[in-house]
Backbone bond lengths (Angstrom), bond angles and torsions (degrees), N, CA, C in turn:
res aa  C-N    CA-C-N  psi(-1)  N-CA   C-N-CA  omega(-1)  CA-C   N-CA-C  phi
1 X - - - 1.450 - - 1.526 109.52 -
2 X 1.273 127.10 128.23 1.127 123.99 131.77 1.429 161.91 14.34
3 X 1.150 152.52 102.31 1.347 128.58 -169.97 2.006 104.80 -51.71
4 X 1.875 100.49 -57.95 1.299 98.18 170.55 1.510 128.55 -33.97
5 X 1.279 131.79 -59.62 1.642 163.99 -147.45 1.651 69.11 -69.15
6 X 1.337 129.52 -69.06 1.645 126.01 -150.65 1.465 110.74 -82.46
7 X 1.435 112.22 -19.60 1.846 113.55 -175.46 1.910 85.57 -90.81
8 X 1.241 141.75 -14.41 1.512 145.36 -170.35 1.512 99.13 -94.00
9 X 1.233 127.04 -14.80 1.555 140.61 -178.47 1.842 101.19 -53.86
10 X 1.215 118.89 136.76 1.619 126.99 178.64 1.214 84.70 -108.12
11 X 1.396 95.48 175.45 1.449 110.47 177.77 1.800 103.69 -95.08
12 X 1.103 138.32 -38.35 1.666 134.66 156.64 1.868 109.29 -41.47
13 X 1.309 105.26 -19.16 1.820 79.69 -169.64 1.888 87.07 -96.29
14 X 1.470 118.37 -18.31 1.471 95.01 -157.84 2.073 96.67 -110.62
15 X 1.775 99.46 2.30 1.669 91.68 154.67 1.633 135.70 -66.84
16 X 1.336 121.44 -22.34 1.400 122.59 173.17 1.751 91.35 -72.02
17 X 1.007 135.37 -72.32 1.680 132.46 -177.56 1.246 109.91 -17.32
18 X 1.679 114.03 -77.08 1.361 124.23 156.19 1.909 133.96 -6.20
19 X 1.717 84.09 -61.09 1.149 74.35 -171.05 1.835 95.90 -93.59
20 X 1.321 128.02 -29.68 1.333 88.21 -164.39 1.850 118.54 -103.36
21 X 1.576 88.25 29.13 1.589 81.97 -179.99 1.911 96.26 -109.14
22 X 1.445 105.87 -35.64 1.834 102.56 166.65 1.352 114.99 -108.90
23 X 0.989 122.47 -15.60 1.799 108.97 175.90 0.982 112.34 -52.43
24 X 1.937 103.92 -82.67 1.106 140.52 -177.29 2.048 113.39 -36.53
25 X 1.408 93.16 -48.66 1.840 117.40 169.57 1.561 101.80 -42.62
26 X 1.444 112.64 -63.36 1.546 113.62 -164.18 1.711 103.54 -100.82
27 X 1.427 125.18 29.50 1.399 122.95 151.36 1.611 84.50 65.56
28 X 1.089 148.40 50.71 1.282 134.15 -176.76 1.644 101.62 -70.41
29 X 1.153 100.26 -48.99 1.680 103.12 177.64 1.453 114.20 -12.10
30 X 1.811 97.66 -74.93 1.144 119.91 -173.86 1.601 118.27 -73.11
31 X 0.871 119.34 17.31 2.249 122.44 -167.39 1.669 88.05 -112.63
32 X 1.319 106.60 144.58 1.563 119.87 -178.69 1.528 84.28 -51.88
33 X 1.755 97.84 168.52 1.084 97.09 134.19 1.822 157.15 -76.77
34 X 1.239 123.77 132.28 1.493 119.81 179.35 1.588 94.71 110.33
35 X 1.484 120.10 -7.64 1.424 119.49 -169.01 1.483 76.44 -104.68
36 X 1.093 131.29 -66.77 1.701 145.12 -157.78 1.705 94.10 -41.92
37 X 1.642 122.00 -47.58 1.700 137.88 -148.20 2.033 77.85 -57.61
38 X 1.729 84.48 -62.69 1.707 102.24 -156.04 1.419 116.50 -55.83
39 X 1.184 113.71 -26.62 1.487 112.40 -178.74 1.867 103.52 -95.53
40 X 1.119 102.51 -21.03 1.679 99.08 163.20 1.208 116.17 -56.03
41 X 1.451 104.47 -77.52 1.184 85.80 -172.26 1.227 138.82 -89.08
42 X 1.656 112.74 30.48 1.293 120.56 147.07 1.305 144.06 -73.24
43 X 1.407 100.86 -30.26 1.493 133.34 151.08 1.419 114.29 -43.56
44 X 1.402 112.23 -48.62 1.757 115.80 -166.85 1.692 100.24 -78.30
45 X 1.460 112.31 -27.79 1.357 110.83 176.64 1.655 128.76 -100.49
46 X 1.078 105.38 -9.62 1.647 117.60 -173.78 1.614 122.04 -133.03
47 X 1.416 91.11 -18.17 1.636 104.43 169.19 1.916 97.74 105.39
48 X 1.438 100.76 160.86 1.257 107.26 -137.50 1.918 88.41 -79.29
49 X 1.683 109.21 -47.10 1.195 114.14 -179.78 1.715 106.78 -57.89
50 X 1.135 116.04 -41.50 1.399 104.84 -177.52 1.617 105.57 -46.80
51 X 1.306 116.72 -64.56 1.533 121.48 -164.08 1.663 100.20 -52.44
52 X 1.400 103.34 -48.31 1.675 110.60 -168.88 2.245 100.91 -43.60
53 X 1.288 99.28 -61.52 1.378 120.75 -167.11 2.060 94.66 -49.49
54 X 1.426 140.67 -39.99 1.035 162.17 162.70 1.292 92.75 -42.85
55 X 1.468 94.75 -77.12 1.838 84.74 -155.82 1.844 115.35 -69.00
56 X 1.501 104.01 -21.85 1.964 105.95 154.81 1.187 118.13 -44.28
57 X 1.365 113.39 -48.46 1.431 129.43 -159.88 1.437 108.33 -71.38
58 X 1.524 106.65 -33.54 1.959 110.68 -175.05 1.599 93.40 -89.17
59 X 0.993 127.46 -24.66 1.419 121.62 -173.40 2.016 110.52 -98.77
60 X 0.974 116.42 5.53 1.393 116.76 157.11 2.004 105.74 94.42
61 X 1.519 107.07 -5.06 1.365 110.68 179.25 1.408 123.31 -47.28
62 X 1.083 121.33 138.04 1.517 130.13 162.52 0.958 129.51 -133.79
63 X 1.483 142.15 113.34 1.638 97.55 47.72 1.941 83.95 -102.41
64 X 1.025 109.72 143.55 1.776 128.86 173.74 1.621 112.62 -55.89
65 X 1.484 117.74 76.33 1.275 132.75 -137.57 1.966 103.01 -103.79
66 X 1.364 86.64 -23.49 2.210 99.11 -167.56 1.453 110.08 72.13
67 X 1.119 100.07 20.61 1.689 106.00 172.83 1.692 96.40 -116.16
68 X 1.497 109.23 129.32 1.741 99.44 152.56 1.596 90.01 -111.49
69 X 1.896 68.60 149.07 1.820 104.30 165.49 1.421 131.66 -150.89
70 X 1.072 104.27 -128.32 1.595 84.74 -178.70 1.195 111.15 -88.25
71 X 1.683 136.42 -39.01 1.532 110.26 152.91 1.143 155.00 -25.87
72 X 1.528 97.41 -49.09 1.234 107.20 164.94 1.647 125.57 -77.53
73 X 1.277 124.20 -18.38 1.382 123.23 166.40 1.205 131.59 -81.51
74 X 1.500 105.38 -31.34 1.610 116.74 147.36 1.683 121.45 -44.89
75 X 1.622 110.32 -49.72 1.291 101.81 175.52 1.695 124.50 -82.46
76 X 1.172 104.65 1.48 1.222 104.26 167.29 1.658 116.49 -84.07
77 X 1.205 121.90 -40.35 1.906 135.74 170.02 1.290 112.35 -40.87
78 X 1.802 103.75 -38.46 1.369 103.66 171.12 1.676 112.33 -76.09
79 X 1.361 114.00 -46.68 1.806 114.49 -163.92 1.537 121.94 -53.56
80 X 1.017 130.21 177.89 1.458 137.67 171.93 1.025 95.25 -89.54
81 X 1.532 120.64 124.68 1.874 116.93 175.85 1.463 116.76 -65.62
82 X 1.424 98.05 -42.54 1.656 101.53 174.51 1.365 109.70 -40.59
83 X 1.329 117.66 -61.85 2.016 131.20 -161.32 1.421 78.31 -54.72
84 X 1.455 135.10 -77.96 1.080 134.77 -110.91 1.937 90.19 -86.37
85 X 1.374 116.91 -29.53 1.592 93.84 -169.23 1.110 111.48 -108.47
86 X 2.285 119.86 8.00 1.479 104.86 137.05 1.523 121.90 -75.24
87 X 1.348 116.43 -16.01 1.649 95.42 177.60 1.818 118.16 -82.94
88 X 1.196 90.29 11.29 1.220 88.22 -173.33 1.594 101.82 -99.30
89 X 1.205 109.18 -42.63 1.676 125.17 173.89 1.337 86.33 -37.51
90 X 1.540 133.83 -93.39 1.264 150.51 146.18 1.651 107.03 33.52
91 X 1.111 106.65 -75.54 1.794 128.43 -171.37 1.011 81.24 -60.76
92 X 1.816 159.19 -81.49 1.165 162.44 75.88 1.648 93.10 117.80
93 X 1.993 79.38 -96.80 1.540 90.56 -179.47 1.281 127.07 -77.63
94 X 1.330 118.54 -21.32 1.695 114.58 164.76 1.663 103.65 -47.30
95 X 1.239 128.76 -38.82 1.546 107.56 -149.05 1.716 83.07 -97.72
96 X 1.210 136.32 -38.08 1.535 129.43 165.14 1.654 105.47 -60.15
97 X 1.128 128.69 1.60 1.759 108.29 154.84 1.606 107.36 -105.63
98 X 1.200 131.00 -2.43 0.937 130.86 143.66 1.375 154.78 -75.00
99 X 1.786 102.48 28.64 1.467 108.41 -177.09 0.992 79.72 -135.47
100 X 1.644 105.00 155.08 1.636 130.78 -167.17 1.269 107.09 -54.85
101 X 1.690 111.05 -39.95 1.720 116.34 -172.50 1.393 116.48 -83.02
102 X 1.417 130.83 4.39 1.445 141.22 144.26 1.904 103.42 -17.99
103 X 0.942 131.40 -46.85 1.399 120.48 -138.05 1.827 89.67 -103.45
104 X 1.358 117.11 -24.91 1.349 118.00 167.03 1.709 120.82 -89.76
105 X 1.524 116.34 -24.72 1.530 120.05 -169.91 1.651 107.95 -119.42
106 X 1.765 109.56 -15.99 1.479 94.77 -173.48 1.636 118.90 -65.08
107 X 1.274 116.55 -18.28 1.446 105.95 -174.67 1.705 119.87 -60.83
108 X 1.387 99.68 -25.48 1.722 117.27 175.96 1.559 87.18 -56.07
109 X 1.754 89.38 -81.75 1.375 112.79 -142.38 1.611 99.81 -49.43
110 X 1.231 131.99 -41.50 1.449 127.66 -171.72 1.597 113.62 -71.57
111 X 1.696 112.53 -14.29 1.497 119.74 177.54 1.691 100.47 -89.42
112 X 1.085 131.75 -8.56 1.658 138.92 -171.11 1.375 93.79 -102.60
113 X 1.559 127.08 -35.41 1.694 104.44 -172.43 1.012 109.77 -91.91
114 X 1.419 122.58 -8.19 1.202 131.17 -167.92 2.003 110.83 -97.69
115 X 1.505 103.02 -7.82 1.117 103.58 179.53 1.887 97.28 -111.46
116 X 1.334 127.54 -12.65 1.285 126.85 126.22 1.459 128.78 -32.82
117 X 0.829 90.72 -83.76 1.645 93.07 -171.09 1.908 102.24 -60.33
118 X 0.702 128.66 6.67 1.616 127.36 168.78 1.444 100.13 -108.17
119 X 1.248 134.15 -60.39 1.899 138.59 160.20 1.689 88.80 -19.97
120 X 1.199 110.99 -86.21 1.969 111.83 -149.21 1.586 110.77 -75.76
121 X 1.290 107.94 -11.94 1.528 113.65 153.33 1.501 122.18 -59.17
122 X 1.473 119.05 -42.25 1.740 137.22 -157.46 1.322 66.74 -88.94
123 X 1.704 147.90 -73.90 1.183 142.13 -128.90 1.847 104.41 -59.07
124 X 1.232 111.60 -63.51 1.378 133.06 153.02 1.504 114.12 1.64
């Protein structure tokens, strides 16, 4: 594709993508709400296992695989959605201050998780 072909992109041709390469990926269906927002769109930016492996990691799963399943959705039924999709925001930006290009892109990227993690909070 194109630079054109991708700035000509609607939002109907690139929602099936959306959903079934990160929705569908991070079980969004099944994730509370405001937990589902945060791990989306961590998924859309870091890749779906990255976010998945995060949100194991705030919820106590083992072994931290980037797969959710039924462990992990079980332990989410139990959590506070709020706790669970700021610590995940959290996990978020720790691993985005940890790439070299932090010092040129974090001011975005830390104003986007932070307007995340306020979105799936209100959702809550």
């Amino acid at each position: 594709m194109t630079k054109d072909d991708i700035k000509a992109l609607k939002p109907d041709d690139v929602m099936p993508l959306y959903k079934a390469k990160y929705w569908d990926t991070i079980k969004g269906d099944d994730l509370p709400e405001g937990v589902d927002y945060a791990v989306f769109d961590y998924a859309i930016n870091s890749g779906p296992s990255r976010a998945a492996k995060a949100l194991q990691s705030v919820l106590g799963i083992t072994p931290v695989d980037g797969q959710i399943g039924p462990a992990t959705l079980a332990a989410c039924e139990t959590a506070n959605p709020r706790d669970v999709a700021t610590a995940v925001c959290e996990a978020r930006l720790a691993f985005l201050q940890s790439l070299s290009t932090y010092a040129t892109f974090g001011k975005g990227w830390s104003r986007r998780v932070l307007e995340v993690e306020q979105t799936a909070f209100n959702m809550v």
